[in-house]
N, C-alpha and C positions, 0 to 999 in steps of 0.2 A: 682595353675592351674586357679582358680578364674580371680587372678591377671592380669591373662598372657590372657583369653577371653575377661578381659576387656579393654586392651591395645590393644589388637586386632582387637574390635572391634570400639574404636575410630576412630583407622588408618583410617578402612574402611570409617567410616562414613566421616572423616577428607577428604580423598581420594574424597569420593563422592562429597560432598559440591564445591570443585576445579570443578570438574567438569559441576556443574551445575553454575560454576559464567557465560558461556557462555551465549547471550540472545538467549532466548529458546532454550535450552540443549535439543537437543531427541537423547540420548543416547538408544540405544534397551533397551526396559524392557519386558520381556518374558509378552506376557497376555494370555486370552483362544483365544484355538485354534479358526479358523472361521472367526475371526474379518475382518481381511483382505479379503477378502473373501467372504464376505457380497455380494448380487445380488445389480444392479442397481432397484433402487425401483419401485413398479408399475405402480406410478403415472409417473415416468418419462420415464420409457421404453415408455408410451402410448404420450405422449408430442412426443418423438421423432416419431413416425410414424406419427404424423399428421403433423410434421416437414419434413416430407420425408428423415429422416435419421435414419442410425442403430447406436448400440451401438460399432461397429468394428469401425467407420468411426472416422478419424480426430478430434480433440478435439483442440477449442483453448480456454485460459483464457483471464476476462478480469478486474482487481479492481479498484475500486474508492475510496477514504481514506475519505474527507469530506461527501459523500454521504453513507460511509460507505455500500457498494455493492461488490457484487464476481459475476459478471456472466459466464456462460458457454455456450461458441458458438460451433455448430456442422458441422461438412461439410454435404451437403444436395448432391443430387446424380447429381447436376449438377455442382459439383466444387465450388459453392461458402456458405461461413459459413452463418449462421442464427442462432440466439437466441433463445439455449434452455430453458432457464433460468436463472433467478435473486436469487440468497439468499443475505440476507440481513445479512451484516455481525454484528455477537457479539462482537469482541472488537479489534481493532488495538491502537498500542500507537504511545507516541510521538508527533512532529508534523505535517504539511503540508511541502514537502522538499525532499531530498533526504536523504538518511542513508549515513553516513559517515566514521565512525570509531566504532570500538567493544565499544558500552554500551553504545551508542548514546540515544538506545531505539527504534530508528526511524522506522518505515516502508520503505524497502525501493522504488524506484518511476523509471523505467523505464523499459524497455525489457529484459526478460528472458526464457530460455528455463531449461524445465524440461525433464528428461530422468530416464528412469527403473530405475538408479544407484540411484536416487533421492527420490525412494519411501522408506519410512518404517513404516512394518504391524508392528512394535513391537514400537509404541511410547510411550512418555510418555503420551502424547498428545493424547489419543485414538488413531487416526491413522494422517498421516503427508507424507508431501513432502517437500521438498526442493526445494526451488525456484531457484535456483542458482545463490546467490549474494556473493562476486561482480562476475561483469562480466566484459567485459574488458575497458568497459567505466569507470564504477565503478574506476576499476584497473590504469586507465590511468590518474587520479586525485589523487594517491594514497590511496583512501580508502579502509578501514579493517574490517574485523568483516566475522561472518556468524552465521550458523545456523537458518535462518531464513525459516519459514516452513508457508504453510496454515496447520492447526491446527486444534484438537478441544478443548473441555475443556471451552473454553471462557473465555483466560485467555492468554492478550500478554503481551512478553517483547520487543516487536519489530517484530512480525510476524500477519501474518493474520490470525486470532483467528474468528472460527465458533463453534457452538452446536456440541456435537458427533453426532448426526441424521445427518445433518449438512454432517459434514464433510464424514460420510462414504460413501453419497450419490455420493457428488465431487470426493474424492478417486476411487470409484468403474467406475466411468466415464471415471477419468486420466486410472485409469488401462487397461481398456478394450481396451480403444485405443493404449497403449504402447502395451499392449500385441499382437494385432493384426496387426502390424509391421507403427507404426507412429513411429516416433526414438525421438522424442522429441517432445514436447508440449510448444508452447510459451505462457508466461503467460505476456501481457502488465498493467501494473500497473501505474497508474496514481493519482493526489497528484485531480484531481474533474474532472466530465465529461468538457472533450474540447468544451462548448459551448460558444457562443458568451457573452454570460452575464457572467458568469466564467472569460472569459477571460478578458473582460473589469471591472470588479471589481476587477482581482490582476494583472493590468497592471504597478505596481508600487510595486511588493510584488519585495524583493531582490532574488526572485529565477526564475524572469517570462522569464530570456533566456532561460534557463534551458528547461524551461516547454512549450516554441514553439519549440524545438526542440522535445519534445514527443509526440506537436501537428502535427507534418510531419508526425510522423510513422501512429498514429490515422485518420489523413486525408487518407493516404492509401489507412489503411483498410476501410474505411468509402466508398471511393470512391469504392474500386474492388469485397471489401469481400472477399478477398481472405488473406492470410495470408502474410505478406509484410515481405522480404527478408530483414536483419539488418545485415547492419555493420559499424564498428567503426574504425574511423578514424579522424585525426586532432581532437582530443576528441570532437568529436560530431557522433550520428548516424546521420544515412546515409541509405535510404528505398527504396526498389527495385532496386537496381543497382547490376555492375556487375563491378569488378574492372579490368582493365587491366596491374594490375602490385601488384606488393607486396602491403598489406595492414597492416599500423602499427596505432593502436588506440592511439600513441602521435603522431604520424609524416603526414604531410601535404597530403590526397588523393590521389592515383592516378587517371590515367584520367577514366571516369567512364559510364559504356553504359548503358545507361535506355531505357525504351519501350517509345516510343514520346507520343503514344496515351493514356498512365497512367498521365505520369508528365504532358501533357495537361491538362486531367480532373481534377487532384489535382491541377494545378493551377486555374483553374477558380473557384472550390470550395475555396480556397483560398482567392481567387480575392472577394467573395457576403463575406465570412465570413469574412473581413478585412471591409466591407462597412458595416457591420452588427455594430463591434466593435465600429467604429466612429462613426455612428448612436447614438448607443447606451450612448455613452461618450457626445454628441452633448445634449443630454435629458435630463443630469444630473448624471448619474449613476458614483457614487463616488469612486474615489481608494481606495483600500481595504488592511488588511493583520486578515489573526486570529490566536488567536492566542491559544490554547489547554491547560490548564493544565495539560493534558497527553492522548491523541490522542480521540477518540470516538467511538461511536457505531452508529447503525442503531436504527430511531426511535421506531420501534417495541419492544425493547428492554429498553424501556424507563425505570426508576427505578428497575431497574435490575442492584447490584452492584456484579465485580468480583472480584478475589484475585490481580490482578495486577493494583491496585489503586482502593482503593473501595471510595472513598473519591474524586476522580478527576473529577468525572463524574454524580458529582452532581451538575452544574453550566454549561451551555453553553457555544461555547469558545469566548471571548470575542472580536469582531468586534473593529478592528484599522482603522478608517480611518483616510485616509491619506491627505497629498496637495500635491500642485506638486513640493516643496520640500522634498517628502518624509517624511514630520514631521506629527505627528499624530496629530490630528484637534479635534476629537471625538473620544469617547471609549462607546462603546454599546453591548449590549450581543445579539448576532447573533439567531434570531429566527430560533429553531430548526423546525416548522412546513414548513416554507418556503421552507427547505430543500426535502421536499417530491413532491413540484411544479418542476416538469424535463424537462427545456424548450427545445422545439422540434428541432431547430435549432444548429448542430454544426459549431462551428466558432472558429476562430484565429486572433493572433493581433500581426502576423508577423511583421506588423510595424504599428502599432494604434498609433493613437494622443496622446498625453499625456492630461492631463489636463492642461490647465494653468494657469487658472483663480483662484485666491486664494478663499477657501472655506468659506461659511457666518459663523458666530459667533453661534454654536450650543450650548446648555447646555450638560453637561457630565453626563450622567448618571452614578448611583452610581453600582459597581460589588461587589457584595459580593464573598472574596473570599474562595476556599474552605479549609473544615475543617483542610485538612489534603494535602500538593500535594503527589505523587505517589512514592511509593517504591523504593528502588534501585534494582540491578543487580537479588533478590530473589525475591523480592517484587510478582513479579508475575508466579510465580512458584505453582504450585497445585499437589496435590497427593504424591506420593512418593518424588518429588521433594519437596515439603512444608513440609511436615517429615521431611527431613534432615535439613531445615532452622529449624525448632521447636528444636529438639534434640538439634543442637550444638549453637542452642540460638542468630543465627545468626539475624542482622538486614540489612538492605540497605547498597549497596556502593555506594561511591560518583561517580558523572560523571565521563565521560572522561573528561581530558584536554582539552581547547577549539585548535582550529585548528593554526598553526602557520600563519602569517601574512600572509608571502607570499602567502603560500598555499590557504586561503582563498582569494584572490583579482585572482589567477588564478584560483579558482573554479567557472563556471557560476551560483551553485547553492548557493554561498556564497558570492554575492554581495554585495558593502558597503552599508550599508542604517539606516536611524536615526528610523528607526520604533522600538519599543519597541522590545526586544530581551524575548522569554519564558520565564516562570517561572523555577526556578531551583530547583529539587530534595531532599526532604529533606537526611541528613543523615540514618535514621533510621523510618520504616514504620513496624505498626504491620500489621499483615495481615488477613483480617478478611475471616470468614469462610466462604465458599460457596454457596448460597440457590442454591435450584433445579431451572434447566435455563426453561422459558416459555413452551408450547409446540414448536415445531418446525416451525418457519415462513418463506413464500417462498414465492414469488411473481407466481409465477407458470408461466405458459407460458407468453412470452412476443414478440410480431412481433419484426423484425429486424431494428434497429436503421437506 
């Protein structure tokens, strides 16, 4: 009988393990009652009244991966959103880019909607949504993978990873608004704020078509505040329009009705942020790429290591610049305080200058690099999930396969370029235990961008 519970309960755990090789597996795990359930907290019920909004109203999302930020915009009672708040996020991986195929690690970087089908109060993850990737952009490039959720825990494999305080606060927000009949919540995700300096420092990154086409949707909303209409077609989106004919996210638009008085104002916002860009590039301001040992945090968060790469996040990620052959010039470690400087002006570099002027002879800084790079496919698993890697003794899997040729020269976020290519995965990552996370940091209210 013995025998037979211990066969049995290998299975199980054997069973289990399979299922947690997905990045961030939230499989329901029964917790105590309530969790879900949780009220919107005090401090932020009170934010929204001085916002002039309730907790029934529209919710939209909105992240940043380099700035490492989650904000949450509210519709106010005259139809247009405004900035409830900033959390500062605990840990995304990966790196700057879009998510491609299952066990990339990535975060992934464009438009999504969330819907009631999306939430679950039983995660692994303290509590979790599903962001819904891919979507058919995604899809239309052939990429694969999911499971990617905002999270808590502080602990990614590819998801956007917040504190439990953290995340029940966001949760109880998405909820309130699904439940009070918004039918989906779009969550725009972006690889840094679309500002002019941003853009003109990765004007030569191999994914910068890629990322003016997320700067359209962004301009939008920038311009209306209102939540901008996406759709996908000739694999590119496509922001406030209306199509007049069948719409196929690989096949060439149909013809398409826009409001004149939107796409006016986004063009001229346009027009200063493309003068902002060349300005900018005219100054000096050097092409860029960085590059992550395994994606980052929000400064607040500073020596604070997780279970999904405790080791990666000990070194800042290292500054590629570039010339305007795309060859790397200089290697430097990108100051993390700079990053807390949030310049006021959003901009685009729809068609910014390149540089052309070959770059002066800099000295290279030396990179130390870190102890250890980050986990594979467990690597960043916690709780019941890291029990099952412990038990069955499991360590790291290897990446995925890189993309096939083709494939990559027809993805706009996988253009040719000589810029140094990430660091790659070790085989095998122990994983170390997890200290108690900070208290909880919030930017707390913030005016509207």
């Amino acid at each position: 009988m013995n025998s037979i519970i211990r066969r049995g309960t290998a299975v199980g755990l054997a069973a289990a393990a399979c299922a947690l090789l997905a990045a961030c597996d939230d499989s329901n795990l029964a917790q105590g009652p309530g969790r879900s359930q949780q009220p919107i907290s005090a401090a932020t019920l009170a934010e929204m009244t001085k916002l002039d909004t309730t907790p029934s109203s529209p919710t939209l999302i909105r992240t940043y991966k380099k700035e490492a930020e989650l904000e949450i915009w509210k519709m106010k009672s005259d139809g247009q959103y405004a900035l409830l708040k900033t959390y500062p996020m605990c840990r995304w991986s990966g790196q700057l880019g879009p998510k491609k195929r299952e066990g990339d690690m990535q975060v992934p970087e464009g438009f999504y909607s969330i819907g009631p089908g999306q939430m679950n109060p039983n995660s692994h993850y303290y509590l979790s949504f599903n962001v819904g990737y891919p979507n058919a952009y995604d899809r239309s490039y052939g990429r694969n993978g999911g499971n990617v959720m905002v999270h808590g825990v502080c602990s990614s494999a590819g998801c956007f990873s917040m504190t439990d305080d953290q995340v029940a606060d966001i949760y109880a927000i998405v909820r309130e608004s699904l439940s009070s009949g918004q039918r989906e919540i779009q969550l725009q995700s972006y690889p840094f704020r679309m500002t002019a300096a941003n853009m003109a420092k990765f004007r030569l990154d191999p994914n910068i078509a890629f990322w003016k086409n997320l700067k359209e949707g962004a301009d939008h909303f920038e311009v209306t505040k209102t939540e901008p209409s996406v759709l996908v077609c000739g694999k590119r989106y496509v922001f406030d329009a209306t199509a007049k004919g069948e719409v196929s996210a690989s096949e060439p638009c149909p013809a398409l009705q826009r409001d004149d008085s939107v796409e006016t104002a986004v063009a001229e916002k346009e027009s200063k942020d493309e003068a902002k860009v060349a300005q900018l590039v005219a100054s000096g301001v050097k092409p860029i790429r960085l590059v992550y040992a395994d994606g980052g945090q929000n400064p607040v968060f500073a020596g604070y290591k997780d279970t999904s790469g405790p080791d990666s996040l000990a070194n800042p990620p290292q500054e590629i610049v570039l010339s305007d052959g795309a060859k790397p010039a200089v290697v430097k470690v990108a100051d993390a305080d700079a990053e807390k400087k949030r310049p006021a002006s959003v901009a685009s570099a729809a068609s910014a200058p390149v540089e052309t002027e070959a770059s002066a002879p800099v000295a290279v800084a030396a990179i130390p690099a870190p102890a250890k790079p980050s986990g594979g496919m467990l690597g960043g698993l916690t709780g019941g999930a890291k029990n099952v890697q412990r038990w069955l003794h499991l360590g790291g899997a290897q990446p995925a396969a890189p993309l096939p040729l083709a494939e990559a020269a027809a993805d706009p976020g996988q253009s040719p370029s000589a810029a140094p290519l990430p660091p790659r995965r070790a085989k095998d990552q122990h994983v170390a235990s997890l200290p108690a996370p900070p208290e909880r940091p919030d930017s707390g209210p913030a005016s509207a961008q």
